[in-house]
N, C-alpha and C positions, 0 to 999 in steps of 0.2 A: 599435564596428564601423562599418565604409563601409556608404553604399547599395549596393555592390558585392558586397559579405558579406554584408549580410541577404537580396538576391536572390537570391544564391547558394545560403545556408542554405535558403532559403523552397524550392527546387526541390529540394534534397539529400531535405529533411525528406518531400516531397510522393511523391517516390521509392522513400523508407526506407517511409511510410506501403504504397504499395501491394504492396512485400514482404513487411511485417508481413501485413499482409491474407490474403495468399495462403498464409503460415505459419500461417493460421488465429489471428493471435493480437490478437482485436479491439480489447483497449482499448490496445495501443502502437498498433495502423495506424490509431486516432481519434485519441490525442495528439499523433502524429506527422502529423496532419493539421491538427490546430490548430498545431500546430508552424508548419506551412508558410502558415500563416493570418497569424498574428500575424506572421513574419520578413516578409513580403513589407507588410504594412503601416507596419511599423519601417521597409524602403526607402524607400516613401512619405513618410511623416513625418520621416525624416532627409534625405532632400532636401528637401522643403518648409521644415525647418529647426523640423515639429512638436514637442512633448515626444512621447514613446512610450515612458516607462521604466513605465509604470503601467498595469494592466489598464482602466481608463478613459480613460487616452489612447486605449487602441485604441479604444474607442466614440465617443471625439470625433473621432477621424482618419476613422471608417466613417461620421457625422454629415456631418463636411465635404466627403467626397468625394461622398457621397451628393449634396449641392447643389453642389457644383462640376461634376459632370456629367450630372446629372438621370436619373440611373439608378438606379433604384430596387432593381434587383437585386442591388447591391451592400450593402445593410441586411441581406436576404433570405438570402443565402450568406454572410454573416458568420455571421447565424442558425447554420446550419446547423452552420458550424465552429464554434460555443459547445455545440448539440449534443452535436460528438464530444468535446469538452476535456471536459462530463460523462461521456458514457459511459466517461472512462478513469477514473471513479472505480463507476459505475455500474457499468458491462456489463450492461447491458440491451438493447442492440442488437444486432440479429441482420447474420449479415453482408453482406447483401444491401442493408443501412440503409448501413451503414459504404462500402460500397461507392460506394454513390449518394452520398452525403457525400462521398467523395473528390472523385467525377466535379466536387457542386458546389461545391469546394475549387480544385480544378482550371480551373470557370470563374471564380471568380473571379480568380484569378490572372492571368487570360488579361483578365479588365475591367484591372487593378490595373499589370499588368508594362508596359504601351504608355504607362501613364501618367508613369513614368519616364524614358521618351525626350522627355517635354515641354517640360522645365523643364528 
């Protein structure tokens, strides 16, 4: 896929999540949040010309953005989206968690998306 397609996927995904949601069906509106987690960092990392085919690329992509722009919230709301990728095996979270998870799913994307206008 383009950085094109996975930006694209990452807000498709981010979408589907908060329909899930409001269908009441918690652990697809969490994976489909991590969904939108992992595609927009894939943008990232294929423009920078990272590896990202491995769930620990995406920890060293979240590592190096992390010091590339000294913003510390972007560790934080990865968090979060690793959260919900459990609770799509869990469901333990109520939906008012998931919610809030989206929200900060949603900001990271909003740290993550201007970064691709950079480079």
């Amino acid at each position: 896929m383009t950085t094109q397609q996975y930006k694209q996927a990452s807000e498709h995904f981010l979408a589907q999540a908060r329909r899930e949601l409001a269908d009441g069906d918690l652990p697809q509106a969490s994976q489909k949040g991590w969904g939108a987690t992992v595609q927009i960092l894939k943008a990232v990392a294929e423009q920078r010309g990272w590896e990202h085919s491995r769930h620990r690329h995406h920890l060293v992509t979240v590592s190096r953005l992390r010091s590339e722009t000294g913003d510390g919230d972007i560790r934080r709301l990865f968090g979060v989206a690793s959260n919900l990728h459990e609770n799509f095996y869990e469901n333990t979270m109520q939906a008012f968690e998931v919610a809030e998870g989206l929200d900060d799913v949603d900001a990271l994307l909003g740290k993550l998306l201007p970064l691709l206008d950079q480079t």
